[in-house]
C-alpha positions in Angstrom: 102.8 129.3 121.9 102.7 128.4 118.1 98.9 128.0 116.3 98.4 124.4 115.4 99.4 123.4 111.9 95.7 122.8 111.0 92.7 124.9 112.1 90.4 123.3 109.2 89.2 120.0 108.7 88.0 118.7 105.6 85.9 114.8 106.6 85.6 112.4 103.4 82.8 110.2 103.6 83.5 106.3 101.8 80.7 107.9 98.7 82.7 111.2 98.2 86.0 109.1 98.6 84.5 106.9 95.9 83.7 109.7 93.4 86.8 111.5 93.7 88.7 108.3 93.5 86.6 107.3 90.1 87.5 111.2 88.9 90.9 110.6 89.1 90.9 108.0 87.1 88.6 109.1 84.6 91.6 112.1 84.6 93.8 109.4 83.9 92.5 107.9 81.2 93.9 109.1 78.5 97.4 109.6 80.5 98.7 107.0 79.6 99.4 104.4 78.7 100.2 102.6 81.7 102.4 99.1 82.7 101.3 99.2 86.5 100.3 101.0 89.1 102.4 101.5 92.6 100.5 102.6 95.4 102.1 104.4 98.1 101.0 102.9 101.3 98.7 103.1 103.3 96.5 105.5 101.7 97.6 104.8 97.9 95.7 101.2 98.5 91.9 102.3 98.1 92.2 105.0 95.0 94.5 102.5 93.5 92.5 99.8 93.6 89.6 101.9 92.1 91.7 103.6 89.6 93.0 99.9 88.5 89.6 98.7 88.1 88.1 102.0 85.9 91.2 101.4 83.9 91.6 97.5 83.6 95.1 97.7 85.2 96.1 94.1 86.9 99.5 94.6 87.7 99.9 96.8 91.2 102.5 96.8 93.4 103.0 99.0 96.5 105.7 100.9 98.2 105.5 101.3 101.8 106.5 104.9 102.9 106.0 105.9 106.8 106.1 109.7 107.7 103.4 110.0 110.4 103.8 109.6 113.8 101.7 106.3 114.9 101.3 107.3 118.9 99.5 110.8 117.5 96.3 110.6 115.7 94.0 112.9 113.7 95.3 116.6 113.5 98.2 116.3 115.9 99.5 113.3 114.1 103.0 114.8 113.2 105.0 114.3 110.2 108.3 112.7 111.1 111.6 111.6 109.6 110.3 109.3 106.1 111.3 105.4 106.5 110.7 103.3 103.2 109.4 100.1 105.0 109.5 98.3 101.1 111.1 99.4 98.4 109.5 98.5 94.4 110.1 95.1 93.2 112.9 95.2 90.7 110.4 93.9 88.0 108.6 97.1 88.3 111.4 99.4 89.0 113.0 98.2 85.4 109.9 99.6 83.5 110.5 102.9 80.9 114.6 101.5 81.4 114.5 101.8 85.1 112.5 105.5 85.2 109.6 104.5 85.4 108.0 105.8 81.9 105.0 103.9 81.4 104.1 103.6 85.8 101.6 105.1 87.9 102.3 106.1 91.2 98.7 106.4 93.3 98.5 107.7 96.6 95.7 109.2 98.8 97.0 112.9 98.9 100.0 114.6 98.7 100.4 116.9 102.3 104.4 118.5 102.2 105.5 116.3 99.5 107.8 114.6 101.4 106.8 111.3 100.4 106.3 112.0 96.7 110.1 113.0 96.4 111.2 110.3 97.9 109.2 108.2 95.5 109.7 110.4 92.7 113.6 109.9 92.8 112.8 106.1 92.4 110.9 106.5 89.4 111.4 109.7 88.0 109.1 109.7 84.9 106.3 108.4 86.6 103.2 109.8 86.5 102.6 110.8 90.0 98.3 111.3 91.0 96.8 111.9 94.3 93.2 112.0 94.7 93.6 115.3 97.2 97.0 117.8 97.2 97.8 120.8 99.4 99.9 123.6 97.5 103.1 122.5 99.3 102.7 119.1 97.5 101.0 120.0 94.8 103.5 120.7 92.3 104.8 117.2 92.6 101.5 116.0 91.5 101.1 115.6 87.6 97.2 114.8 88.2 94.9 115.4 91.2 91.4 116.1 91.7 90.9 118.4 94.9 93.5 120.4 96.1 92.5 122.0 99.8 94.8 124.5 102.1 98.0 124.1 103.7 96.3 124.2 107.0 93.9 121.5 106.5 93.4 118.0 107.6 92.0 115.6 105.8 89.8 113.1 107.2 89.6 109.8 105.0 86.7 107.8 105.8 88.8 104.5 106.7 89.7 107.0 109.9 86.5 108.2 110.5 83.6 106.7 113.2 79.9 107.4 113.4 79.5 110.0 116.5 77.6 113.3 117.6 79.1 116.3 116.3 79.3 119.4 118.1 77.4 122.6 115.8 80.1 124.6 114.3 78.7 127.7 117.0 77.0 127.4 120.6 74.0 127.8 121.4 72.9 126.8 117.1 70.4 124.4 118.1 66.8 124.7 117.6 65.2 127.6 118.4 62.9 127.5 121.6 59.1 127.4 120.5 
């Protein structure tokens, strides 16, 4: 029997999320300067939308990139084959003559790098930032705030739910009077 692929977790609450999202951009600022902003969806759409704000960016566009397996969820959620569900408008795609010079790619975090090669061959001088990268995708990234292990999963608040949590050991409860 094989060990799972992640034996940590790392949960994000929206506050942290927030913060981290704000340090990336502060990172950023003086990065570029930047035409527009293409998240990579679904988790590029929250830190871009911060990141546009902290640095008055109005034109965003996404690109719609599936990897994960939808019937899975949380840790066991395997990474599949990558479909591009949307493709960048030409309008965007023509920026830095068509390499994207002058474009910020935005996505949550950056796992295998799968998905940021595929995006990278679209726009190849684009500045590519993640707000969290694991060593496999790291690399890819040119800025990113937290990088956390290979065997971790990261647990974005938008996945998260208000419930009891088990303590980390039995038996760590409150010690009988």
């Amino acid at each position: 029997m094989s060990e799972p692929r992640y034996s940590k977790s790392f949960p994000v609450s929206w506050d942290q999320f927030h913060r981290d999202a704000r340090a990336l951009a502060w990172r950023l600022a003086d990065k570029g300067p930047f035409e527009a902003i293409v998240c990579i969806t679904r988790g590029g759409l929250v830190p871009a939308a911060i990141v546009a704000r902290e640095l008055n960016l109005r034109l965003i566009e996404t690109i719609c990139v599936s990897s994960y397996d939808e019937a899975a969820q949380g840790p066991d959620n395997a990474q599949g084959p990558l479909e591009v569900l949307k493709t960048i408008a030409p309008s965007i795609a023509a920026i830095g003559d068509g390499t994207g010079k002058g474009v910020l790619l935005v996505d949550d975090l950056t796992d295998t790098g799968a998905t940021a090669k595929v995006v990278r061959q679209m726009l190849p001088n684009a500045h590519f930032a993640t707000v969290y990268a694991k060593p496999a995708g790291a690399p890819l990234c040119d800025t990113f705030i937290t990088e956390v292990s290979q065997d971790t999963w990261i647990f974005l608040p938008w996945d998260l739910d208000l419930q009891y949590a088990q303590p980390i050991r039995a038996g760590a409860g409150r010690a009988k009077a």
